[in-house]
C-alpha positions as CSV (number, residue, x, y, z in Angstrom):
1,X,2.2,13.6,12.1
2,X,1.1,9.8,11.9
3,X,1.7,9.5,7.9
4,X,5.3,10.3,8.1
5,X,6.2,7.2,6.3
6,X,4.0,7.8,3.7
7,X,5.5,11.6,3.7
8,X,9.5,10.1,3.1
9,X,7.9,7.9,0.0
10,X,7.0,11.0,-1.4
11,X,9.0,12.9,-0.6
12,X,11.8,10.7,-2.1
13,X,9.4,10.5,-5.5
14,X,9.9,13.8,-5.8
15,X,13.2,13.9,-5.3
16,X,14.1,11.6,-7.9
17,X,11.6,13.8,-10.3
18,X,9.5,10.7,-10.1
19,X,12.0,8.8,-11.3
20,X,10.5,5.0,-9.3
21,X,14.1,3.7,-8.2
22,X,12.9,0.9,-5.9
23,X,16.5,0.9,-4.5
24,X,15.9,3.8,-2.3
25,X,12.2,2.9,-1.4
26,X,11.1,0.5,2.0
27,X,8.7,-2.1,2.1
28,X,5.5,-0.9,3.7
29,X,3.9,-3.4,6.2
30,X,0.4,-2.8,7.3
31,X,-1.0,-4.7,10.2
32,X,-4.4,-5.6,9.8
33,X,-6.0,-8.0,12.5
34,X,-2.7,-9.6,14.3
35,X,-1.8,-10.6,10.2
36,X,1.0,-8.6,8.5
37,X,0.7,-7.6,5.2
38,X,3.9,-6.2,3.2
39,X,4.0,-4.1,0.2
40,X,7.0,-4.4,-2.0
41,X,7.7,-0.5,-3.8
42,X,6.3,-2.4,-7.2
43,X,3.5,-3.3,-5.1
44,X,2.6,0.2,-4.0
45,X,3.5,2.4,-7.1
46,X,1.5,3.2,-9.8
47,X,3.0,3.2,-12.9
48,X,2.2,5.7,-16.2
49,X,3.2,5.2,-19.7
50,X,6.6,8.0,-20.0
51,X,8.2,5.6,-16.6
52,X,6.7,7.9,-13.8
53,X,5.1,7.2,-11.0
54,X,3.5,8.1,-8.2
55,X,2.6,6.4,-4.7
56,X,-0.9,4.3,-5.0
57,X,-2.1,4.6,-1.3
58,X,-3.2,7.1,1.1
59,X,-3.6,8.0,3.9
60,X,-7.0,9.1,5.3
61,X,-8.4,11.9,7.7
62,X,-10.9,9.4,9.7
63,X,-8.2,7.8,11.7
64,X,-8.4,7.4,15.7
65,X,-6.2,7.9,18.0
66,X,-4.8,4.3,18.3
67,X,-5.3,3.5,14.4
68,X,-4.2,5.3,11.1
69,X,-6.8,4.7,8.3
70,X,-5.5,4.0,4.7
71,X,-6.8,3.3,1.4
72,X,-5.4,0.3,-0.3
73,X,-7.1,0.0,-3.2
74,X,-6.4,-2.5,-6.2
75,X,-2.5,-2.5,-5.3
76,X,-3.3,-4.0,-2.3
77,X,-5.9,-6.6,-3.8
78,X,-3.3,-7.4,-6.6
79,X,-0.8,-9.0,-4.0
80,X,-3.3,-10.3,-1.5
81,X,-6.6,-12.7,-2.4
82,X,-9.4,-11.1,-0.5
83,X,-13.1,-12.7,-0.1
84,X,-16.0,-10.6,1.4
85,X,-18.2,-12.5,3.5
86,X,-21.0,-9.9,4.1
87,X,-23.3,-12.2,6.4
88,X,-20.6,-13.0,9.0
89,X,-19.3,-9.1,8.6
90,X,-15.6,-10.4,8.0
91,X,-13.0,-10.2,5.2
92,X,-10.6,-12.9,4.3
93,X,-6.8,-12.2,2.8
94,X,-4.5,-14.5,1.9
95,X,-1.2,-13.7,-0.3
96,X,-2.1,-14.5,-4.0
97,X,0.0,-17.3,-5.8
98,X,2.0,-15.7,-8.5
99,X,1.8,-17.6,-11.7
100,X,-1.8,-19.4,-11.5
């Protein structure tokens, strides 16, 4: 199966009881385009008030054969500036400056 990375993050949640050590979780790196864009685990997790946490994006059924479809969500668009230009049909992303 093509989400077997996503399957170890899990996987490892679980085994820690959902305990969010980022010592034992990768960086995802999605490549969108011929950009790269990586995900530290604080950039992928979603957090919940009594210190669980659970992985914030999935994978989707709609992929293709040579592409795996994902939702990012607002994880993503925390980490990475995005502008929408709807009359040339593109979308823009640039890492976001921390401390603006």
């Amino acid at each position: 199966m093509r989400f077997s990375v996503f399957d170890q993050i899990a996987f490892l949640l679980d085994l820690q009881e959902m305990d969010c050590s980022f010592s034992k979780l990768p960086e995802i790196t999605f490549i969108i385009g011929k950009t790269r864009y990586s995900l530290q685990p604080e950039d992928y997790l979603v957090f919940f008030d009594d210190n669980t946490c659970a992985l914030g994006i999935r994978p989707i059924n709609a992929s293709t054969p040579n592409c795996t479809l994902f939702i990012l969500g607002t994880l993503f668009l925390k980490k990475y500036y995005t502008v929408f230009d709807s009359e040339a049909a593109q979308i823009g992303l640039a890492l976001l400056k921390k401390n603006l």
